[in-house]
C-alpha positions as CSV (number, residue, x, y, z in Angstrom):
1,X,77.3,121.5,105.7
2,X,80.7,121.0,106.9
3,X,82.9,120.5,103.8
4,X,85.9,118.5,103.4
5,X,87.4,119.3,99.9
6,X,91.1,119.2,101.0
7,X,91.2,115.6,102.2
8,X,94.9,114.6,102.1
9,X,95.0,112.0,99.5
10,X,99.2,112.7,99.1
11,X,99.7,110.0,101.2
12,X,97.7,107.6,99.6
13,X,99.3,108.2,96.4
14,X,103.0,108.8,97.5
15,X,104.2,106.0,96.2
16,X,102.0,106.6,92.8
17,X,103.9,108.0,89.5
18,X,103.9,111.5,88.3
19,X,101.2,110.2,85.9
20,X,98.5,109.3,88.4
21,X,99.9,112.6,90.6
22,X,99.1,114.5,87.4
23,X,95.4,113.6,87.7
24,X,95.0,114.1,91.0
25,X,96.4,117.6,90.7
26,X,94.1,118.5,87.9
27,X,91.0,117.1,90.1
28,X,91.8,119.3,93.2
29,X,92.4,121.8,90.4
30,X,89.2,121.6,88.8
31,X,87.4,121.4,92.2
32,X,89.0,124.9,93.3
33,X,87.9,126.2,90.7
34,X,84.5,125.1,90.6
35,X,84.9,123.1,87.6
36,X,83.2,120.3,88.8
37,X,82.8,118.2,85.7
38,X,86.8,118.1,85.2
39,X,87.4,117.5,89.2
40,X,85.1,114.4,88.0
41,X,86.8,112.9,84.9
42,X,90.2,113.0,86.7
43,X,88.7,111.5,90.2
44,X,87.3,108.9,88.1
45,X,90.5,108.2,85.8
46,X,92.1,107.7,89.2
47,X,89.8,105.0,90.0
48,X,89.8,103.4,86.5
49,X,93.5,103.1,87.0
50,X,93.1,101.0,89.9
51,X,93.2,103.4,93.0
52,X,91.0,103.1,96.1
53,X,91.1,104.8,98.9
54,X,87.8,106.5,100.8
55,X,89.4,109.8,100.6
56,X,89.2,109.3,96.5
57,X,85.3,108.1,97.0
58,X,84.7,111.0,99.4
59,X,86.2,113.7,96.9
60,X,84.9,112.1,94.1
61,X,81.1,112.3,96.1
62,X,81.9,116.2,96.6
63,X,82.3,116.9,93.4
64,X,79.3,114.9,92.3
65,X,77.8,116.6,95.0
66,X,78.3,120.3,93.9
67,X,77.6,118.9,90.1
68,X,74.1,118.3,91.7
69,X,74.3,114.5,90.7
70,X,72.9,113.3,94.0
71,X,72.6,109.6,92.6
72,X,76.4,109.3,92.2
73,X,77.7,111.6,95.1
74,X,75.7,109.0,97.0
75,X,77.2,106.1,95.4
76,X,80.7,106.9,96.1
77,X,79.9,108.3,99.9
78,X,79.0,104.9,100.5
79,X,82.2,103.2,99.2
80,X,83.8,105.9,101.4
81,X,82.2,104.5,103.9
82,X,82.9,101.3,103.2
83,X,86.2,101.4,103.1
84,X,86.5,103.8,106.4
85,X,82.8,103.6,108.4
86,X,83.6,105.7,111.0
87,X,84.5,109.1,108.6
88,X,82.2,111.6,110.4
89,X,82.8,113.7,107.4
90,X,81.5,110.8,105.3
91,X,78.6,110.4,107.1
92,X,77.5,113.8,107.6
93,X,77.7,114.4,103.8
94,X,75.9,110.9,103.0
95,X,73.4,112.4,105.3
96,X,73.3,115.5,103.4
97,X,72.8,114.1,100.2
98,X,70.5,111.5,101.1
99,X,68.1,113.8,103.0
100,X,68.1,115.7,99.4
101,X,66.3,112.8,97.5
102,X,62.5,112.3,96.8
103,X,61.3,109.3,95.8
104,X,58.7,109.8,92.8
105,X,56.4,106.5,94.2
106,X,53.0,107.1,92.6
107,X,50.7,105.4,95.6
């Protein structure tokens, strides 16, 4: 699986405060260190602040993704994709995680 953790979301945020910078630094943070769950909470405090931006989706997916939450990691891959459709990284991991699914249809 080719892996984009590092996406560079500086330039989306450059103009942002040191408050939203201070989550964002925490997430990548929390992702290098395999902590997951925190990566989460500050992707997603990102978002509830009112930032959008595929590369935010796309990490937020990742780290959903290696919290093995498929459901959600395929949720925000496809507002990645969304927002930028032609993200090969985006689609290869939405691929990824998709193909992981079952569906547990009784016939």
């Amino acid at each position: 699986m080719k892996n984009v953790v590092y996406i560079t979301i500086c330039f989306f945020l450059f103009a942002a405060s040191a408050y939203s910078n201070h989550f964002l630094e925490k997430a990548e943070k929390a992702y290098d260190s395999k902590k997951y769950k925190e990566a989460i909470t500050s992707y997603e405090k990102l978002i509830s602040d009112g930032y959008k931006s595929y590369q935010l989706y796309f990490n937020l997916g990742n780290s959903y993704y290696r919290n093995n939450d498929l459901g959600k990691a395929i949720y925000y891959y496809e507002l990645a994709r969304k927002i930028e459709p032609n993200d090969e990284d985006v689609r290869i991991n939405l691929a990824i995680s998709s193909g992981k699914t079952t569906d547990k249809i009784d016939s």
